[in-house]
C-alpha positions in Angstrom: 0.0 0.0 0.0 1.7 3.5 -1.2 1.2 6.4 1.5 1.1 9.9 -0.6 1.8 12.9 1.4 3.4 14.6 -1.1 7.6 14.1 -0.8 10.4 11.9 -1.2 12.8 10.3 1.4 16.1 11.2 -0.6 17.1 13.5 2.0 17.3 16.7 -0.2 16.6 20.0 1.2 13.6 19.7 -1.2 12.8 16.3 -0.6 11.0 17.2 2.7 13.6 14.3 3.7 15.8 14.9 6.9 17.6 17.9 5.6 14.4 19.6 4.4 12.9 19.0 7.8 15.9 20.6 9.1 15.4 23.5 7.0 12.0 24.3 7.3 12.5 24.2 11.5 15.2 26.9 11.4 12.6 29.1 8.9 10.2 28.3 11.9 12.8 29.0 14.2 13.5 32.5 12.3 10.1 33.2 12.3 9.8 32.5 16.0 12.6 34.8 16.8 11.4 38.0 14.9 7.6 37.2 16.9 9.7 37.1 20.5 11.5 40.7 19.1 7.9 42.3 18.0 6.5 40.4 21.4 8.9 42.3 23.7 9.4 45.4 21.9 5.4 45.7 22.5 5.7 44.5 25.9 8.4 47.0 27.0 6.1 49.9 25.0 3.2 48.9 27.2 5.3 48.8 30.3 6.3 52.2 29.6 3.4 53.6 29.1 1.5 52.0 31.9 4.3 53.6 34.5 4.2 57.2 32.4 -0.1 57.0 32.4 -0.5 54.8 35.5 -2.8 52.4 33.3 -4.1 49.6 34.7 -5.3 48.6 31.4 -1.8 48.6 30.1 -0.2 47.0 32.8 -2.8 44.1 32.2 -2.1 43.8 28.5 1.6 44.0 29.3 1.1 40.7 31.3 -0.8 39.3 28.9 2.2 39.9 26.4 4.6 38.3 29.0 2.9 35.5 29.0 2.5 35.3 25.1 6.2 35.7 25.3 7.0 32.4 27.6 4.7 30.7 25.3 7.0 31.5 22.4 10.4 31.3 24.2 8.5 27.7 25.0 8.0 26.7 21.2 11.8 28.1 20.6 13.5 25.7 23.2 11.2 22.8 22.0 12.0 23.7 18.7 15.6 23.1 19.6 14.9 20.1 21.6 13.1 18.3 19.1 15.8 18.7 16.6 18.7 17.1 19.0 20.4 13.6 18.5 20.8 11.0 20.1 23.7 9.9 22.1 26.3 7.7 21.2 24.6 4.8 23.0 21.7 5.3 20.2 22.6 3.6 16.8 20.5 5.9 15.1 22.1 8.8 16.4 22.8 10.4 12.8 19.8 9.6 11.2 16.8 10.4 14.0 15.5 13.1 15.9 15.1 12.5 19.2 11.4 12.8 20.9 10.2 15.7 18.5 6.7 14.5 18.6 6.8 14.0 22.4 8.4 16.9 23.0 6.3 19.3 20.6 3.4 17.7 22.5 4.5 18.8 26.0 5.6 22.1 24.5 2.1 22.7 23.6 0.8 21.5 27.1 2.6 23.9 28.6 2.3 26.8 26.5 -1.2 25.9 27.0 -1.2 26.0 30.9 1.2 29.3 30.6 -1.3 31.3 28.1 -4.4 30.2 30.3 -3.0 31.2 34.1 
């Protein structure tokens, strides 16, 4: 039975093989970045301006954007995590990720419980 989801297993950066997985987590990973920079630039703005206006409304929000924050600095460090090898005890070591699905999971969980406290 042929599975069709649309890519190779060559390992080209095309392929969508290991290398191409690779790739498109450090375009996440980019993308991640540049939200955390727009994240706490806004944060900082609202911090500001809550101190200069004594807002209580902006010193909400401002939490609110801290805790958006830690939920992307969460997806970050999974995103790192889930792109590790193994040890050298692992014969696999070169060829598999380790944990990325559990660890993607339990990012989510958290950022979950973070974004809802």
């Amino acid at each position: 039975m042929k599975h069709g989801h649309g890519h190779g297993h060559s390992g080209g950066p095309s392929s969508g093989g290991p290398s191409g997985h690779a790739a498109g987590r450090a375009s996440d990973r980019s993308r991640l970045r540049r939200v955390l920079v727009v994240t706490s630039v806004v944060l900082v703005v609202e911090l500001v301006g809550a101190w200069l206006t004594g807002s209580l409304a902006l010193l909400a929000d401002a939490g609110h954007m801290a805790t958006d924050a830690g939920a992307v600095v969460l997806a970050l460090g999974a995103s790192y995590v889930a792109g590790l090898r193994g040890g050298p005890a692992r014969p696999s070591a070169t060829t598999e990720p380790r944990s990325s699905p559990r660890c993607s999971t339990c990012s989510c969980c958290w950022a979950s419980v973070a974004t809802s406290a």
